[in-house]
N, C-alpha and C positions, 0 to 999 in steps of 0.2 A: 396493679401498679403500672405507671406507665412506662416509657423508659427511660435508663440514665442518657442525660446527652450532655456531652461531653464540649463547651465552647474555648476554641484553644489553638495552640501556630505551632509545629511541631521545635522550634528550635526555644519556646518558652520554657527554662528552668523552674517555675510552678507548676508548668503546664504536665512537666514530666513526675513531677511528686505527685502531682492524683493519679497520671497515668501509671506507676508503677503500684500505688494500691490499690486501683483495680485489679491488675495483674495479681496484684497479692492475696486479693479476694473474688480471685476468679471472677470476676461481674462481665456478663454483654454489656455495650455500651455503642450508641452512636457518637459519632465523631464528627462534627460542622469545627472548620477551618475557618480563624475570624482573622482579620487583618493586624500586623502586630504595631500599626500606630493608628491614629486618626485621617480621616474619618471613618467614623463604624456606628452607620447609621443604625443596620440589623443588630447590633448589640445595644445600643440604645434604647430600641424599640424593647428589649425585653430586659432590663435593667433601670433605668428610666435618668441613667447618668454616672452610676459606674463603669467604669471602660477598663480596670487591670483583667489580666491574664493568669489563670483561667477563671472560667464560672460554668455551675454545673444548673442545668436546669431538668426538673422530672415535671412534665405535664405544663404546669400553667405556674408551680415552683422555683424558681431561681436562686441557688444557693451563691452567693459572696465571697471571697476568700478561701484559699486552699485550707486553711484550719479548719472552716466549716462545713466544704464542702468534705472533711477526711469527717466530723461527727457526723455529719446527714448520712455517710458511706457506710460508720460504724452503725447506724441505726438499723440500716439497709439490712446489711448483713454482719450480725455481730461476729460470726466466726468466719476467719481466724480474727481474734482481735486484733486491734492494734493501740489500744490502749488495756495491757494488765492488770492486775486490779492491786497487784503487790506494787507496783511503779508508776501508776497510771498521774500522780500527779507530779514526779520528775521529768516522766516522759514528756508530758505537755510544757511543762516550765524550758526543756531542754529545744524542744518544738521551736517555740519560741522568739528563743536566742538565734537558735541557727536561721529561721526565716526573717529576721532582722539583721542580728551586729554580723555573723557569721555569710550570710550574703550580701551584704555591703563592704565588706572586708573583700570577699571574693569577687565582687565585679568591679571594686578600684584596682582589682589585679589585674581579673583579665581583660578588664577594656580600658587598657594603656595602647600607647600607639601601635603597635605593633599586631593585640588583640584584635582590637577596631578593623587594620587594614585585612586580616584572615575572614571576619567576617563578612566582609562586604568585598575580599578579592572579586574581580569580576564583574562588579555592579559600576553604574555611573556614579560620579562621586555626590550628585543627588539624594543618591537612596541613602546613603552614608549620611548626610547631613541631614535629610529629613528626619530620621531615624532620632539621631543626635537632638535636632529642634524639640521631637516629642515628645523625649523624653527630660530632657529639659523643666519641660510645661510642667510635667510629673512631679517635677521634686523640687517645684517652688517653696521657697523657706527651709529648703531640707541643708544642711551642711554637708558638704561631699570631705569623706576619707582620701588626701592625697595618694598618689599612689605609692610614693615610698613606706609611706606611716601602714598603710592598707596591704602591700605586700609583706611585712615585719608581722603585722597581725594576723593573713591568712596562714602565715609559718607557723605562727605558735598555735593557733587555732586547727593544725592538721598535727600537729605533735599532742595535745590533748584530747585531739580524736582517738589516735593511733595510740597514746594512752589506755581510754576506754574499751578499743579492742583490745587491749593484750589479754589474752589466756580465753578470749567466749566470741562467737562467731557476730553476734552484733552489740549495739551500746551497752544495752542494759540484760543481754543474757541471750538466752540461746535461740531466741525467736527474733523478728525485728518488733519496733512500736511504734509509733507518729514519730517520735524524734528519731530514727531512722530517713525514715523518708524525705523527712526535714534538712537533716544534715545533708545528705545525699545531692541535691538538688542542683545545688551552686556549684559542688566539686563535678558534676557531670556537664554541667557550663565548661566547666575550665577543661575538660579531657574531653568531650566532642566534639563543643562549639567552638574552639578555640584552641587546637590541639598541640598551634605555636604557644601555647602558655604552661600545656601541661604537665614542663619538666618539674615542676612546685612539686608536683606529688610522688615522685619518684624517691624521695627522702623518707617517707611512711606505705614502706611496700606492705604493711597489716593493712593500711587503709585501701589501698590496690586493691588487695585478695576482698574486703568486706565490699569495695564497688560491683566486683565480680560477682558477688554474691548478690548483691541486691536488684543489679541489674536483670539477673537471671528469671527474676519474678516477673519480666514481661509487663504486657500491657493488655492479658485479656482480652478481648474477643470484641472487634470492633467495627463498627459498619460506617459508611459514608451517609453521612444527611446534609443537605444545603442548609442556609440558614434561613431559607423561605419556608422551607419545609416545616424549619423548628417553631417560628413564628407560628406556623398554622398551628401545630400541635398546642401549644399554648393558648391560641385563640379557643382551640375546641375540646379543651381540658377543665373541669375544676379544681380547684386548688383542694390539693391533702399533701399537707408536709409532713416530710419522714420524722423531723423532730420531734420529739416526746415530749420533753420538756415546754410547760406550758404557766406554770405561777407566775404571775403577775409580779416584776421587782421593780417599785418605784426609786429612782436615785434622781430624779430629777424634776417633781413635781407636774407632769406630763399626765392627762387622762390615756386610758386608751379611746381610738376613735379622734382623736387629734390631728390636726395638717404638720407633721413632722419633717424635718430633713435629715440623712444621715449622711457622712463624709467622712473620709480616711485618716488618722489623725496626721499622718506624715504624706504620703508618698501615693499621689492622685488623686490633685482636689476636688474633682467630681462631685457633684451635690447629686444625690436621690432623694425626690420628694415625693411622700405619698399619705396615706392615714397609717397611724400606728396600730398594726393588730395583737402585737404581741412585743413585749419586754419582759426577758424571763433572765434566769442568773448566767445565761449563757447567748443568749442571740436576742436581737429585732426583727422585728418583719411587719414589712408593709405592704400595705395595699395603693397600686393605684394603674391605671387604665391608659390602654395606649390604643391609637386609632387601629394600627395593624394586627397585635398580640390579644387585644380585649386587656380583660381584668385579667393582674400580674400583683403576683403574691414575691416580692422579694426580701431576703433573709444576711443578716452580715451577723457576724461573729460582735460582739458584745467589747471583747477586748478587742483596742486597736480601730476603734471605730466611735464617731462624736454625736448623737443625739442632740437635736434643736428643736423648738417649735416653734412655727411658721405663724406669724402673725396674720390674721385676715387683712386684706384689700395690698 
């Protein structure tokens, strides 16, 4: 197996939910630092036009989306789980939520004016606005949570957590699960990256004590690689995905073997095109060739993601 590589900016709130289940499941893992706006050529080259944060790639494999890249982690290494098998489909439905309403809810909170100026203290007001511009581009057609309505909701949204903790060390019982890490993510935005915002949580001190906790699972064993480096590794790797899951689910009248595009349904309209290699009840993955990478096997989560096909000429 080759190794995990890890593509990521250390202040990315996804970027920290895979890093902590590694930590969770002990994995080595290389670490290549990609830039947290545009342009990202080196990530293009191995994605072929998704650009969010993170993606995990093994060999000549490119996983999509922190949901997928935590099942390609669970294939990897099923133990410890992090999907139960008594909970496993609340945990995901909970997953979910918090990597949607529940982080959107929490970044109309922290990047209000005040958030905004902590994170970029320091910097030109450039970098600030750039920042701003590109993500922007990100969330064309998306409706933004003012922030009043956004902070209302991150309240009640840490009182139903702090809920869930009472009486058991995480959501759903005495071990953590995806919706852990899930939940986790956004609230470690608001108390890191943004520590002028993190008085919010100081009203659910179980929530405190359960960050302490989850925090503590680290990040596993981790090494520096360029992104020139990963590119080669890909170039000189065959594709074998950790994915199991392989049954053909047609929902859209699509061959495999078809010029397909995949894109985000909300938030990073980025087009991937390539041939379809697989459509199974859980993920896509396509094929297709980059002058630097070679042939690139890339894979997105099923939910949360639009299947097209590409007309010839």
């Amino acid at each position: 197996m080759a190794d995990i590589i890890l593509h990521h900016y250390a202040t990315s709130p996804f970027s920290e939910k895979v890093r902590l289940v590694l930590g969770y499941k002990k994995l080595a893992w290389k670490s290549v630092h990609i830039p947290s706006i545009m342009p990202k050529p080196d990530v293009l080259a191995l994605t072929g036009g998704y650009r969010r944060t993170p993606f995990m790639q093994i060999g000549s494999d490119i996983y999509c989306d922190s949901a997928l890249i935590c099942d390609a982690l669970e294939h990897l290494q099923p133990s410890p789980t992090i999907y139960p098998a008594a909970s496993k489909g609340v945990a995901r439905i909970l997953a979910q939520w918090a990597d949607s309403t529940l982080f959107w809810a929490a970044m109309g909170y922290n990047l209000q004016a005040k958030g905004v100026a902590a994170m970029f203290a320091g910097a030109p007001p450039e970098v600030a606005q750039a920042f701003g511009a590109d993500r922007a581009a990100m969330r064309v057609g998306m409706s933004r949570l003012p922030a009043a309505d956004a902070t209302a909701a991150y309240k009640s949204y840490l009182r139903r957590i702090a809920n869930m903790l009472d009486g058991q060390d995480f959501l759903l019982g005495s071990a953590p699960c995806v919706a852990d890490f899930a939940v986790y993510h956004p609230l470690w935005f608001s108390r890191t990256r943004v520590p002028v915002m993190a008085d919010i949580l100081n009203a659910t001190p179980g929530v405190l004590a359960w960050m302490d906790r989850m925090a503590a699972f680290g990040h596993g064993s981790d090494e520096k690689m360029t992104s020139a480096q990963a590119i080669a590794v890909c170039a000189a790797t065959p594709g074998a995905s950790v994915l199991k899951d392989s049954t053909f689910q047609d929902e859209h009248g699509i061959a495999l073997g078809s010029q397909v595009s995949i894109t985000a349904e909300s938030f990073g309209p980025e087009v991937t095109q390539g041939e379809l290699l697989a459509a199974t009840r859980t993920h896509y993955s396509l094929r297709r060739v980059d002058e630097r990478a070679g042939v690139v096997q890339v894979h997105f989560p099923r939910v949360g993601f639009v299947l097209k096909a590409v007309k010839p000429g």
